[in-house]
Rosetta silent file (secondary structure, phi, psi, omega in degrees, C-alpha in Angstrom):
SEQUENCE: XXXXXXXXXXXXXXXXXXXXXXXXXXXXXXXXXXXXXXXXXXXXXXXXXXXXXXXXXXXXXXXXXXXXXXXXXXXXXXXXXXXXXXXXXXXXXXXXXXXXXXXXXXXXXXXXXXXXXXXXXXXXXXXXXXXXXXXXXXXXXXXXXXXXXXXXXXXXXXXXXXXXXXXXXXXXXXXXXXXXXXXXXXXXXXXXXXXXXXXXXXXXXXXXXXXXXXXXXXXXXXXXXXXXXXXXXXXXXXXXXXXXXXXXXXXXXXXXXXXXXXXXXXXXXXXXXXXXXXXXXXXXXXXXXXXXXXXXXXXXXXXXXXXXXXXXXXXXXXXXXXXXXXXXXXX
SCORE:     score description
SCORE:     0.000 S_00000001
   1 L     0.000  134.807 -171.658  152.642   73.670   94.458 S_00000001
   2 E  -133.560  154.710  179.160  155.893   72.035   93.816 S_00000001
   3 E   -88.536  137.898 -175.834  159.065   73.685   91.430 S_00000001
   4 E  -127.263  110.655  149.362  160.166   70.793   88.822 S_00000001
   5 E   -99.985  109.366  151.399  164.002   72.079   87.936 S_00000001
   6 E  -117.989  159.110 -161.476  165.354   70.618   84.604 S_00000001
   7 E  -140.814  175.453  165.128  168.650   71.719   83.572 S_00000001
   8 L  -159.397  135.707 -154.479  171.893   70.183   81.965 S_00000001
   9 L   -93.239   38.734  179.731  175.524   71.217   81.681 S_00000001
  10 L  -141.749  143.591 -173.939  175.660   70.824   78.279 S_00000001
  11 L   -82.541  142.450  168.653  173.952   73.560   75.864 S_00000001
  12 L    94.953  -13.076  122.335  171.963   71.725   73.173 S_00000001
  13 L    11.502  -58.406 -158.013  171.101   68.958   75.237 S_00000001
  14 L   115.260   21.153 -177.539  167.350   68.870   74.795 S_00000001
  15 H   -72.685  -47.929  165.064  166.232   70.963   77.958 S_00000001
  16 H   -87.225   22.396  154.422  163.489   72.891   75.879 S_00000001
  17 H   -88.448  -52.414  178.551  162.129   69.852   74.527 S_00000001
  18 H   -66.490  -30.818  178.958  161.911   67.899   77.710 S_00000001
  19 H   -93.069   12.237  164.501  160.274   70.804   79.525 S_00000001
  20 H  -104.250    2.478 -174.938  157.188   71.564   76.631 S_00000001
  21 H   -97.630  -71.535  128.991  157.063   68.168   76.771 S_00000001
  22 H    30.145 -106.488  161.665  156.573   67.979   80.408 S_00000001
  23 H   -35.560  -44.523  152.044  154.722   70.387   80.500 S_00000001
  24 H   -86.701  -23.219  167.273  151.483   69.270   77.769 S_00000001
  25 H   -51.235  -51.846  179.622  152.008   66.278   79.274 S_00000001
  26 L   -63.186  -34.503  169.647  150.950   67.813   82.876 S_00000001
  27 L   -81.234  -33.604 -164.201  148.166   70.225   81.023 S_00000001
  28 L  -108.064   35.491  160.238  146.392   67.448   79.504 S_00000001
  29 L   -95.482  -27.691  155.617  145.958   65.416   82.923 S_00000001
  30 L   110.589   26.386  165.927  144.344   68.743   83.823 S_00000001
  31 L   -67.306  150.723  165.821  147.681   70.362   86.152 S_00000001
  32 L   -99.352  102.963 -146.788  147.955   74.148   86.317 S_00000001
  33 E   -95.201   90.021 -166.880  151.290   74.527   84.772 S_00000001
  34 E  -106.130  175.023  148.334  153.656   77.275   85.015 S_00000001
  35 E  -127.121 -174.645  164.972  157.207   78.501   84.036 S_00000001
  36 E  -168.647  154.671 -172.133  160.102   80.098   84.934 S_00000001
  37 L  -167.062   86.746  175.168  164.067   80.135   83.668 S_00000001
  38 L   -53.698  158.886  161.648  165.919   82.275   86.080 S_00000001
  39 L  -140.507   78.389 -163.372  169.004   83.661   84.440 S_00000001
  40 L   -93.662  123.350 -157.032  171.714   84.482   86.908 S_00000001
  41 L  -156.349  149.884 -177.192  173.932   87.076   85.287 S_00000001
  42 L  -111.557   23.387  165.724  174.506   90.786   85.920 S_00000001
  43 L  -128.306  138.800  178.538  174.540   91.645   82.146 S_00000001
  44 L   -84.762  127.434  173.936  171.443   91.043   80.621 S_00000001
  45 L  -135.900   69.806  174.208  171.515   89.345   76.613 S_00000001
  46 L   -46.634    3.310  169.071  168.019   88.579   76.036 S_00000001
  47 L   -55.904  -55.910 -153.525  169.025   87.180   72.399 S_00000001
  48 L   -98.694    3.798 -160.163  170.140   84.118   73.775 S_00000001
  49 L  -145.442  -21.603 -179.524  167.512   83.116   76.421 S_00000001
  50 L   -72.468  -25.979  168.138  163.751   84.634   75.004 S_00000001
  51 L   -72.123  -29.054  169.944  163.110   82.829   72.604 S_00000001
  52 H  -103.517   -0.366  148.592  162.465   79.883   74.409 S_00000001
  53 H   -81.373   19.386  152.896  160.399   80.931   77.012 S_00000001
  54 H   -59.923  -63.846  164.897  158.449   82.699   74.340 S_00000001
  55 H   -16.580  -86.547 -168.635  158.258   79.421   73.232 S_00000001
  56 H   -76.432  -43.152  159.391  156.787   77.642   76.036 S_00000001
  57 H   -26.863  -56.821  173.525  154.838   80.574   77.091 S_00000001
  58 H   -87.930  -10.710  166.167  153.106   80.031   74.119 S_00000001
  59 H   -32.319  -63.721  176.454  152.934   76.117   74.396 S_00000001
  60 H   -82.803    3.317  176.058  151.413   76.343   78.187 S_00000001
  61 H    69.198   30.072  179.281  148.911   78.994   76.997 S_00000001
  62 L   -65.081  179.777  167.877  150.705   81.381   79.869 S_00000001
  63 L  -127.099  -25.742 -178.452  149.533   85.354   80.522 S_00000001
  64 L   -64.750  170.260 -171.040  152.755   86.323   82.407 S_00000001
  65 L  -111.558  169.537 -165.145  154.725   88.085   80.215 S_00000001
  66 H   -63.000  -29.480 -176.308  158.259   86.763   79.002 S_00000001
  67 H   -67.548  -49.536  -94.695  160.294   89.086   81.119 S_00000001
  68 H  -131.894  -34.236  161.743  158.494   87.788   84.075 S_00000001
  69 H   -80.597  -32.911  160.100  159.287   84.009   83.062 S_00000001
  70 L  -148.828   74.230 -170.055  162.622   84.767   82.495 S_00000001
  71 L   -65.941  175.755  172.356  164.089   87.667   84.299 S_00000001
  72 L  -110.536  127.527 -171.731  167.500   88.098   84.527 S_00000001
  73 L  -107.113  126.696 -176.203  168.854   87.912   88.166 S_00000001
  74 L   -77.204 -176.837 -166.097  171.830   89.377   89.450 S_00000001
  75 L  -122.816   30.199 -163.471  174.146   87.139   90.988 S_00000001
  76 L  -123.837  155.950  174.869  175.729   89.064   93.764 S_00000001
  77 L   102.721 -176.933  157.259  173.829   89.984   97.051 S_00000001
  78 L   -60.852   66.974 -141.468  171.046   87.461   98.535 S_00000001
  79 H   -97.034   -9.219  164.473  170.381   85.444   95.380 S_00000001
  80 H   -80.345  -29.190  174.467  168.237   83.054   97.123 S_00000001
  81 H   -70.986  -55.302  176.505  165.508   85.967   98.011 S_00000001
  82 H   -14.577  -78.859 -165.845  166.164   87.258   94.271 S_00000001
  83 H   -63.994  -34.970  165.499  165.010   84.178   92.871 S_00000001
  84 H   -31.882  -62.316 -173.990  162.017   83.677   95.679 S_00000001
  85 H   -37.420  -73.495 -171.435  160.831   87.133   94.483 S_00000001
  86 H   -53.804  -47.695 -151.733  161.156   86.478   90.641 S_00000001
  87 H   -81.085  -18.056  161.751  159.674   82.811   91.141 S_00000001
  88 H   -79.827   -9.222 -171.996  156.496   84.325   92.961 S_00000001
  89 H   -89.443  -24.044 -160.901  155.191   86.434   90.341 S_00000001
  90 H  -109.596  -10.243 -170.243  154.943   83.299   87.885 S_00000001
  91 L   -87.628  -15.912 -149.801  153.862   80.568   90.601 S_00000001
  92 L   -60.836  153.434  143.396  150.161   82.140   91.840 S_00000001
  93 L    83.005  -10.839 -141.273  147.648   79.888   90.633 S_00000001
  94 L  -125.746  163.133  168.685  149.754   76.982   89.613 S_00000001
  95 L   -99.555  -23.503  177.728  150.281   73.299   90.937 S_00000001
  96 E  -143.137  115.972 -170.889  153.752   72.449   89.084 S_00000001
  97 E  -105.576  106.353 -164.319  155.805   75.267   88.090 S_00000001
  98 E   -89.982  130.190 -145.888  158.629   73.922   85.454 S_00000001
  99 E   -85.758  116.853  145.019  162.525   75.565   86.172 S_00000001
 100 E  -111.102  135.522 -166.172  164.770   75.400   83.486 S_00000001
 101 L  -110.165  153.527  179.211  167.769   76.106   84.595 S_00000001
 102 L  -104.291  126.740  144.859  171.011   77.284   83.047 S_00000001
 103 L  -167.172  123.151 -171.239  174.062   75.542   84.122 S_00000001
 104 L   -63.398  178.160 -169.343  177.287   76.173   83.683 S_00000001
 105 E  -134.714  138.834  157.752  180.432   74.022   84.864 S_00000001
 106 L   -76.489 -178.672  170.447  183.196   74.833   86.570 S_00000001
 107 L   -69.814  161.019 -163.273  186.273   72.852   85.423 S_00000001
 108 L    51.821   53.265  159.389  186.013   69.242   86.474 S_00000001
 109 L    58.849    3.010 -136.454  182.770   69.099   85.649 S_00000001
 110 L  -108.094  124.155 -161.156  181.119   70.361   88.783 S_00000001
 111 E   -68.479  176.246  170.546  177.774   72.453   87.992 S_00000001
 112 L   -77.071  155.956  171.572  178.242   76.809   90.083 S_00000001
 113 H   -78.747    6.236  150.253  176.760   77.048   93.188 S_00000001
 114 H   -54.288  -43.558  171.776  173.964   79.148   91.464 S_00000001
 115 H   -29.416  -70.481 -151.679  172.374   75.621   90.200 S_00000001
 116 H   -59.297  -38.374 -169.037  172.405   74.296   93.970 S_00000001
 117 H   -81.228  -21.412  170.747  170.691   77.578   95.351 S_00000001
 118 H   -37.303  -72.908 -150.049  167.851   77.825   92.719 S_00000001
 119 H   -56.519  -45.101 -155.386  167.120   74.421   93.509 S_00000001
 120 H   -92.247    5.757 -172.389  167.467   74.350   97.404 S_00000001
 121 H   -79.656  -67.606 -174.675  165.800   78.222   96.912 S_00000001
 122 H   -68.020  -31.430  176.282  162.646   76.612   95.523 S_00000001
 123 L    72.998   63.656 -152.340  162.663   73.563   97.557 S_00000001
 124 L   -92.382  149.622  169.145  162.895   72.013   93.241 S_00000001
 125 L  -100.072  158.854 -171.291  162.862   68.518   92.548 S_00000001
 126 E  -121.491  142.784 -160.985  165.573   68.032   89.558 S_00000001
 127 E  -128.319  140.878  177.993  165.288   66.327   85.792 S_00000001
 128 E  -100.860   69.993 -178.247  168.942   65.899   84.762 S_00000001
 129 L   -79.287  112.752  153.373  168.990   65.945   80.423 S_00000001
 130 E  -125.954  130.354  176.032  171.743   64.392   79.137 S_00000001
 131 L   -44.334  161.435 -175.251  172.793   63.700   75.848 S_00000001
 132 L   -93.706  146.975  171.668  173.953   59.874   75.098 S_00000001
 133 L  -127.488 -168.965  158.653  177.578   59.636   75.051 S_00000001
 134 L  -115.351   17.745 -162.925  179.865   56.398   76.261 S_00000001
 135 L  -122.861   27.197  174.409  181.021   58.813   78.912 S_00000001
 136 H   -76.767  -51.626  179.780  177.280   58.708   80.603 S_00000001
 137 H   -39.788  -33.944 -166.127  178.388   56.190   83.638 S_00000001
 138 H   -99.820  -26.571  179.995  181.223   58.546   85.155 S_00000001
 139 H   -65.516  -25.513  159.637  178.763   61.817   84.358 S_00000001
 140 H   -27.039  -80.998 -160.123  176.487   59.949   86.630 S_00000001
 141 L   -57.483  -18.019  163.136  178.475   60.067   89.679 S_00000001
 142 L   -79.459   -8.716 -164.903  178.085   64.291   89.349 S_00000001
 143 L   -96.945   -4.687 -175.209  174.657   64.435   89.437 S_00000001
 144 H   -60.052   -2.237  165.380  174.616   62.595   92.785 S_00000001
 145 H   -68.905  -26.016 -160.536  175.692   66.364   94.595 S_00000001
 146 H   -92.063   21.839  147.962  172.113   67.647   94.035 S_00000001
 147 L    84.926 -131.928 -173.120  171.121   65.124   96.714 S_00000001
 148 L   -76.956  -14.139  159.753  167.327   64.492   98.351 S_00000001
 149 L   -25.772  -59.408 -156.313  166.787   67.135   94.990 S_00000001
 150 E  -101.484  147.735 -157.001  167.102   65.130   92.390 S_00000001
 151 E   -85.396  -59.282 -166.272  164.457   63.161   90.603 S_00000001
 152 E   167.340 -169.873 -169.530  166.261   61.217   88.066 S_00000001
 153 E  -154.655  124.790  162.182  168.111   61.719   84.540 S_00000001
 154 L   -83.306  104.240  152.848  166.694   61.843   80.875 S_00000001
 155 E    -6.883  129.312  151.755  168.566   60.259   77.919 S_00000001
 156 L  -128.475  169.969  174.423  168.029   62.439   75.084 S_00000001
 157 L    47.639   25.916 -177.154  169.293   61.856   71.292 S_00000001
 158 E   -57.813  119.529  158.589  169.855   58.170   72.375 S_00000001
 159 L   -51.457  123.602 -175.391  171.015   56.149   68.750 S_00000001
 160 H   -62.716  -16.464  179.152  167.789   53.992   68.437 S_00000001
 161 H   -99.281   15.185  150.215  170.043   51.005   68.578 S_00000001
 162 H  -109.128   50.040  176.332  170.868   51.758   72.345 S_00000001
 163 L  -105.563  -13.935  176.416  167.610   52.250   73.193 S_00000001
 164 L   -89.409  -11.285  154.965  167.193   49.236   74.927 S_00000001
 165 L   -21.247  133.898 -174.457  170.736   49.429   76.608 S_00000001
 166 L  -101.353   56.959 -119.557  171.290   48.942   79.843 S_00000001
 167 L   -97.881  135.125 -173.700  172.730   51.798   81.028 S_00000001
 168 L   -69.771  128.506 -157.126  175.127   51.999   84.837 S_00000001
 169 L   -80.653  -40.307 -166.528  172.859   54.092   86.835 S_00000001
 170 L    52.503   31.720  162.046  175.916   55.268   89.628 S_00000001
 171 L    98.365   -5.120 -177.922  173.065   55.218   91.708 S_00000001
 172 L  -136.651  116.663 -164.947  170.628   57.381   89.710 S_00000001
 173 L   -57.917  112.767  173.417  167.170   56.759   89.051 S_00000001
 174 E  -108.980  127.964 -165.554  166.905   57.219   85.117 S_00000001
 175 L   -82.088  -31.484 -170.091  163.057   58.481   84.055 S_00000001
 176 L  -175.012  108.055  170.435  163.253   58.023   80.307 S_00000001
 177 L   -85.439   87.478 -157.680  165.581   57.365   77.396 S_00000001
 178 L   -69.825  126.487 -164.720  164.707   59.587   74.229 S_00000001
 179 E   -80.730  156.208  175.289  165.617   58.265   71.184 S_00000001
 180 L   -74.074  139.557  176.617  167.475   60.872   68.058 S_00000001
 181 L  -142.924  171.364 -175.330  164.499   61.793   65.590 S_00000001
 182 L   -96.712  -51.823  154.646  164.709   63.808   62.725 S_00000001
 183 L   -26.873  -90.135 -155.603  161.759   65.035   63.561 S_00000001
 184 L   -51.080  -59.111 -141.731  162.733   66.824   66.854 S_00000001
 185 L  -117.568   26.473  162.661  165.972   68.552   65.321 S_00000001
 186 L   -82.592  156.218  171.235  164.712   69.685   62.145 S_00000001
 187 E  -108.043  148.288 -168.588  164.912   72.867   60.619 S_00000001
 188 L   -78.456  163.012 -175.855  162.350   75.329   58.802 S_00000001
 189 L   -62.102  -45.058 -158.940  162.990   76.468   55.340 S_00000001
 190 H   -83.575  -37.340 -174.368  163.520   79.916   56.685 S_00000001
 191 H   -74.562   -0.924  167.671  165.641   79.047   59.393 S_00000001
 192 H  -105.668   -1.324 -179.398  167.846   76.762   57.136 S_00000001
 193 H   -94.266  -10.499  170.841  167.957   79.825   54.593 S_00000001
 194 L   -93.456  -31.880  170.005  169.260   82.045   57.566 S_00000001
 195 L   -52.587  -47.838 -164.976  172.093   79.307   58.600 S_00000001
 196 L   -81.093  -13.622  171.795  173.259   79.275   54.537 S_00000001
 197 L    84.834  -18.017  176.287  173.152   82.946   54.565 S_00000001
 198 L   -69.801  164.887 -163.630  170.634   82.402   51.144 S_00000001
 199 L  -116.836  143.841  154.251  168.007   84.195   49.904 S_00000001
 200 L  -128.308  129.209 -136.012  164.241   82.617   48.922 S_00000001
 201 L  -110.062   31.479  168.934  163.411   83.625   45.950 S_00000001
 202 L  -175.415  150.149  174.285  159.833   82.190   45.937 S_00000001
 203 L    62.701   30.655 -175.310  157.086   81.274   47.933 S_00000001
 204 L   -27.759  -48.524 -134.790  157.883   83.046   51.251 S_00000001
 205 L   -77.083  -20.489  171.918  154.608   82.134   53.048 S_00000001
 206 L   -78.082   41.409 -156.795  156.228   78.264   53.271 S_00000001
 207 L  -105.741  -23.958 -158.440  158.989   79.503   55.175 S_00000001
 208 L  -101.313  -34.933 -172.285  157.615   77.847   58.831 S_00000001
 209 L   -50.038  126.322 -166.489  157.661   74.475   57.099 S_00000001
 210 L   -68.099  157.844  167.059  159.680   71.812   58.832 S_00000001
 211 E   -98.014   97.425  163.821  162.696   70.046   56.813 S_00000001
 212 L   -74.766  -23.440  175.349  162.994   66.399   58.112 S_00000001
 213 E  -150.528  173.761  179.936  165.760   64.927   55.721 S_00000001
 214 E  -131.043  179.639 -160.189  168.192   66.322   53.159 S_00000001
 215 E  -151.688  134.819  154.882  169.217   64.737   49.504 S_00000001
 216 E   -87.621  116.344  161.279  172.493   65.743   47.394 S_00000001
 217 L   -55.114   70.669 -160.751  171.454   66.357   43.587 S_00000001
 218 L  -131.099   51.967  166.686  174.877   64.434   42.417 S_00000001
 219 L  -143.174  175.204 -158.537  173.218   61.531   39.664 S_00000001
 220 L   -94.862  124.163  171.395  172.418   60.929   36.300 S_00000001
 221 H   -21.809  -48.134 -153.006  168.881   62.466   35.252 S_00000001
 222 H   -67.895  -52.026  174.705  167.983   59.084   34.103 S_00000001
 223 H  -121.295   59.341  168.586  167.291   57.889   38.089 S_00000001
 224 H   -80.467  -16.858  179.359  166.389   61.359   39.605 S_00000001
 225 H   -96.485  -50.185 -179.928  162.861   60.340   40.345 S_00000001
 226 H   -60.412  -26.475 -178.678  163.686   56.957   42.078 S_00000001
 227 H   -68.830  -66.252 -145.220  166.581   58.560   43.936 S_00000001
 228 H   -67.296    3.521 -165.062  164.800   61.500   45.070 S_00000001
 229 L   -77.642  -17.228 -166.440  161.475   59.478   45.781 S_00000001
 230 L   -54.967  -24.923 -168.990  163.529   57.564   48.692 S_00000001
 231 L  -124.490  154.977  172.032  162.513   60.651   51.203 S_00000001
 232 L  -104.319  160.068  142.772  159.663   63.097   52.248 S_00000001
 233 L    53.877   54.911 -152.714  159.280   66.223   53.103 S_00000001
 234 E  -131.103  158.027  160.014  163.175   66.888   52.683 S_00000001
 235 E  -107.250  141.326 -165.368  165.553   69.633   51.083 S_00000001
 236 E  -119.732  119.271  178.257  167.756   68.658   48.084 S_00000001
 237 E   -69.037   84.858 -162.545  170.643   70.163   47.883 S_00000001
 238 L  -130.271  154.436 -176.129  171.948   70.957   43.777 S_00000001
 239 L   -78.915  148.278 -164.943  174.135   72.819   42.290 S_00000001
 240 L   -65.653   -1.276 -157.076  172.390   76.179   39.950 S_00000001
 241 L  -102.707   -2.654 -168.123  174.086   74.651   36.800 S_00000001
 242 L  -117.318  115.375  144.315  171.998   71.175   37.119 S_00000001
 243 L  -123.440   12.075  122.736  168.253   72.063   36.364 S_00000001
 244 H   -40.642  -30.300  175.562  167.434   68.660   35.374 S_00000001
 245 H   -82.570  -14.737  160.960  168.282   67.332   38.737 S_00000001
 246 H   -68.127  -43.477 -178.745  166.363   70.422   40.224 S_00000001
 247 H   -80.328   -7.638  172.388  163.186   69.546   37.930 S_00000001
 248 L  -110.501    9.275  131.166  163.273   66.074   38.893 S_00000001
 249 L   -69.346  -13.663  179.503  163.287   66.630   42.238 S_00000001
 250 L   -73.859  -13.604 -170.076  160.324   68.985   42.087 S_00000001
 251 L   -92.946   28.981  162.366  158.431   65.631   41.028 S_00000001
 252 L  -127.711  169.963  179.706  158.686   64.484   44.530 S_00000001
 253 L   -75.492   86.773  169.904  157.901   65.647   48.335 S_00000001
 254 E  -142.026  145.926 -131.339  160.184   68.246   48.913 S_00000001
 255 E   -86.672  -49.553  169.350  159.960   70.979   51.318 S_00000001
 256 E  -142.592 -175.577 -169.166  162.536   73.088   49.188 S_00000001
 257 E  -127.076  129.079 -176.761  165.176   72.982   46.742 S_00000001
 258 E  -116.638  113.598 -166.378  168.434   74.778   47.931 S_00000001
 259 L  -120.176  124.536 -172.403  170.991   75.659   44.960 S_00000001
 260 L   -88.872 -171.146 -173.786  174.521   76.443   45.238 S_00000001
 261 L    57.083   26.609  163.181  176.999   78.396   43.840 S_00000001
 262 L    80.443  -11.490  172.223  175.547   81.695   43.302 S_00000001
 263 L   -42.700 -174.785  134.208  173.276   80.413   39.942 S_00000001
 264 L  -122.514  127.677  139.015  169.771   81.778   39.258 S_00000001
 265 L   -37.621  150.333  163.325  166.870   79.361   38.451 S_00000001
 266 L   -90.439  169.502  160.054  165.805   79.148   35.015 S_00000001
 267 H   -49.773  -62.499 -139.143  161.972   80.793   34.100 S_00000001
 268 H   -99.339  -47.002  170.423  160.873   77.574   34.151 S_00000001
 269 H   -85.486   14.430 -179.930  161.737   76.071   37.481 S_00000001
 270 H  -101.713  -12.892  165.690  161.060   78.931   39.388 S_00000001
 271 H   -77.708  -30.662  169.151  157.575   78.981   37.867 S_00000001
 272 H   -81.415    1.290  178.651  157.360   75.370   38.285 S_00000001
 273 H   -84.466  -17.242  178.123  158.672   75.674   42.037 S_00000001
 274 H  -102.946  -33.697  161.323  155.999   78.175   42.423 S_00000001
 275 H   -32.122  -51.678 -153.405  153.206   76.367   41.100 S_00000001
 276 H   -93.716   -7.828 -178.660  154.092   73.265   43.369 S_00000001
 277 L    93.287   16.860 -171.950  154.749   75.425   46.017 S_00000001
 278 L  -118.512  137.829  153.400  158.749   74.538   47.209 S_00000001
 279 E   -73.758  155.995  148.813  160.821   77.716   48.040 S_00000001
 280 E  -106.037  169.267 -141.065  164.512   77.619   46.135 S_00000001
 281 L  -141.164   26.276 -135.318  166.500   78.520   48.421 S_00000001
 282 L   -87.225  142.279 -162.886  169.738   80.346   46.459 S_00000001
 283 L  -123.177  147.462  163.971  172.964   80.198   47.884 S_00000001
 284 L   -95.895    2.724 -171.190  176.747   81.480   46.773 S_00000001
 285 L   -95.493  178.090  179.291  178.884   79.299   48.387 S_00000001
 286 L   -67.125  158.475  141.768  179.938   75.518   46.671 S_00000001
 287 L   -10.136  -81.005 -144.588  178.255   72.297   47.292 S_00000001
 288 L   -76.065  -19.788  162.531  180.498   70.985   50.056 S_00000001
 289 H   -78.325  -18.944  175.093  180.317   74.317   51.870 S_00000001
 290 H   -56.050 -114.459 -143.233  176.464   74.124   51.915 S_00000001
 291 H   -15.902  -47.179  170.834  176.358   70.776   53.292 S_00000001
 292 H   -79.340    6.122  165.162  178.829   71.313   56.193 S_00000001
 293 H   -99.589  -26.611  160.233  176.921   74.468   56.895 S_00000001
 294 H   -64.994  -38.943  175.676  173.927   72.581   57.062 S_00000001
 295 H   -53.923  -50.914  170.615  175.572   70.190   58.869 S_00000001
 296 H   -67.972  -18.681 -159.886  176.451   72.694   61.479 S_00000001
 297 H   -77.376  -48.521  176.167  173.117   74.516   61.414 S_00000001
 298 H   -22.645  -51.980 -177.945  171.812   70.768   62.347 S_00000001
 299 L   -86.992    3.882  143.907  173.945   70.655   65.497 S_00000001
 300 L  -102.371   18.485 -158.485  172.500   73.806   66.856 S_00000001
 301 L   -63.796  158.250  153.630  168.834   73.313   66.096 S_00000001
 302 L  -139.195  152.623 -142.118  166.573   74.356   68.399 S_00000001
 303 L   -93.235   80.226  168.706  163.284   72.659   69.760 S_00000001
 304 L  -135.202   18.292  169.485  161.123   75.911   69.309 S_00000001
 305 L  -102.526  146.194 -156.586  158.699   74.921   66.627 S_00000001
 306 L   -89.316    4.244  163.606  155.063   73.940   67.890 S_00000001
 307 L   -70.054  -11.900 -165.118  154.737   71.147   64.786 S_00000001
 308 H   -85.798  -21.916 -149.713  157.493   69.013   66.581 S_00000001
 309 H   -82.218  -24.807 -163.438  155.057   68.810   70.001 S_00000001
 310 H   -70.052  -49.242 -168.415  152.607   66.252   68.335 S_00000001
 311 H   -77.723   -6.094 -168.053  155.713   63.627   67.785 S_00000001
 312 H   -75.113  -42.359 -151.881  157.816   65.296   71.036 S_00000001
 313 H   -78.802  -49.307 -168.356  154.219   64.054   72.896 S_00000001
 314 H   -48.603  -61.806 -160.471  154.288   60.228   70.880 S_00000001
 315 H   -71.877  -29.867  178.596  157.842   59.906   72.339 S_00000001
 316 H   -57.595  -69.919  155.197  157.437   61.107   75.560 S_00000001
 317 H    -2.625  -74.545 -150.234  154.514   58.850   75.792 S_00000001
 318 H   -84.483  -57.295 -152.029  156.467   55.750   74.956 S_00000001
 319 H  -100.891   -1.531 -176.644  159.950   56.754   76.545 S_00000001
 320 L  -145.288  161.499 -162.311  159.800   58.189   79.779 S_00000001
 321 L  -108.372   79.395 -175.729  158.097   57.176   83.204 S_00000001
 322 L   -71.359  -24.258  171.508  155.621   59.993   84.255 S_00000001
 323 H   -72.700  -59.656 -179.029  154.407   57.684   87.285 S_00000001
 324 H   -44.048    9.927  179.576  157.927   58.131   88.629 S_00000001
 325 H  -125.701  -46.434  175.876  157.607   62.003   87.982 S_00000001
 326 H   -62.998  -26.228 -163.509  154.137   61.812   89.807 S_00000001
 327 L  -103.914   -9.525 -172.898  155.026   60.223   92.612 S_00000001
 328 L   -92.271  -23.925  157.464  158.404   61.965   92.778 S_00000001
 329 L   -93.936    3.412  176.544  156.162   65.330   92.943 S_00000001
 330 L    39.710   77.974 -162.063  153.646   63.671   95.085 S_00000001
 331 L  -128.385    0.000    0.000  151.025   64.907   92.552 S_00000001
């Protein structure tokens, strides 16, 4: 049985993508798969850390229960037995049990010496995820402390026109460079109606659907079907005072229609929005505060919906070099 730790110092990164990915990869080769995502802290804020081993719990099809996958560890005392302890109740049975680790930085960039004892705790081989920057070559040269440890370092959110880039290694083995999708870091109707603070006033039960692109309603009536036809499965943002540009987006694929400024629907598009099956979405702030609140919601998505794993699995597939993760687990 070997401990897989991936971790990254940057929140938002892509760590719970790369490890469900990982992880179905490793289930459908026929591995017995576990998890675990120590959390060394002495005040516990299960808010921030449950949902995604919830997640992946339900992903790998586990029976431990979520506390048990991601206790909270104190950090004072023997913290190498701690984690031994926690990391045996979740390991029985399994051949690759995957870490995700939390890690924080000191200044100058340098991960706490909690990382290094998980890892040398576990005896863990290490997946680096880092986002693409133009600052990846000198971030390199940091990951080279976790030693005979570390495995290698994943790209994520690469701009598809670097994907083929040729990136300075500093000496570190890179396993796979994930390209930005739309896809991966979309958000559900309900979860973009909880960012905006809005209410949906129809059609609750569509609330899980993903949003892959977004539209402004800002044109002339007259080319509202060819504009809004350009996208799928997208939310179009219009102000409550335009419901031609709301009814001619309902004649297109759109997951919902989100309208600002505090407006009510007329009778007529909220029956024809109910018909077709798009929540509205109603909001009170202006246009341009939606959008940069959407904008923002964007940059904190998180990779916990299980519609994302069929295209998570395509890319993975394509982008990253699972014989170098077999042979680096001697699997």
């Amino acid at each position: 049985m070997v401990a897989l730790y991936v971790t990254s110092p940057y929140a938002g990164a892509g760590k719970t993508a790369v490890c469900a990915g990982l992880g179905r990869h490793l289930l459908g080769n026929g591995k017995k798969v576990g998890f675990f995502k120590p959390i060394v802290a002495e005040i516990k804020s299960p808010e921030a850390v449950d949902s995604d081993a919830q997640f992946i719990k339900q992903v790998l099809a586990l029976k431990e229960p979520v506390e048990s996958l991601c206790p909270v560890i104190g950090g004072k005392g023997e913290l190498a037995s701690k984690i031994k302890q926690a990391y045996a109740k979740v390991s029985r049975g399994k051949e690759v049990v995957i870490v995700e680790g939390v890690w924080r930085q000191r200044p100058g960039g340098k991960p706490i010496e909690a990382s290094y004892q998980v890892v040398a705790a576990l005896d863990a081989r290490v997946i680096i995820v880092e986002p693409y920057s133009e600052k990846l070559p000198a971030a390199m040269l940091n990951y080279r402390d976790f030693g005979e440890y570390l495995l290698g370092v994943v790209v994520n959110k690469t701009p598809r026109s670097r994907l083929s880039a040729q990136f300075e290694r500093g000496g570190v083995d890179i396993l796979g460079v994930l390209p930005e999708d739309r896809i991966l870091v979309s958000l559900t109707v309900g979860e973009l109606a909880e960012h905006l603070g809005g209410e949906i006033l129809n059609s609750a039960d569509r609330a899980s659907e993903p949003v892959e692109d977004f539209m402004l309603g800002a044109m002339s009536i007259d080319s509202g079907l060819d504009y809004f036809g350009r996208k799928d499965n997208k939310a179009v943002v219009v102000r409550g005072e335009r419901p031609d540009m709301q009814l001619a987006a309902l004649e297109t694929s759109t997951r919902c229609l989100v309208l600002s400024g505090g407006v009510s629907p007329s009778h007529t598009l909220l029956r024809k929005a109910e018909d077709k099956g798009v929540p509205i979405i109603l909001t009170k702030g202006d246009t341009v505060s939606t959008v940069n609140s959407i904008e923002l919601a964007l940059g904190k998505s998180k990779f916990n919906q299980e519609k994302k794993l069929p295209r998570l699995g395509e890319i993975m597939e394509q982008q990253f070099n699972f014989q170098a993760l077999y042979k680096g687990l001697n699997l």
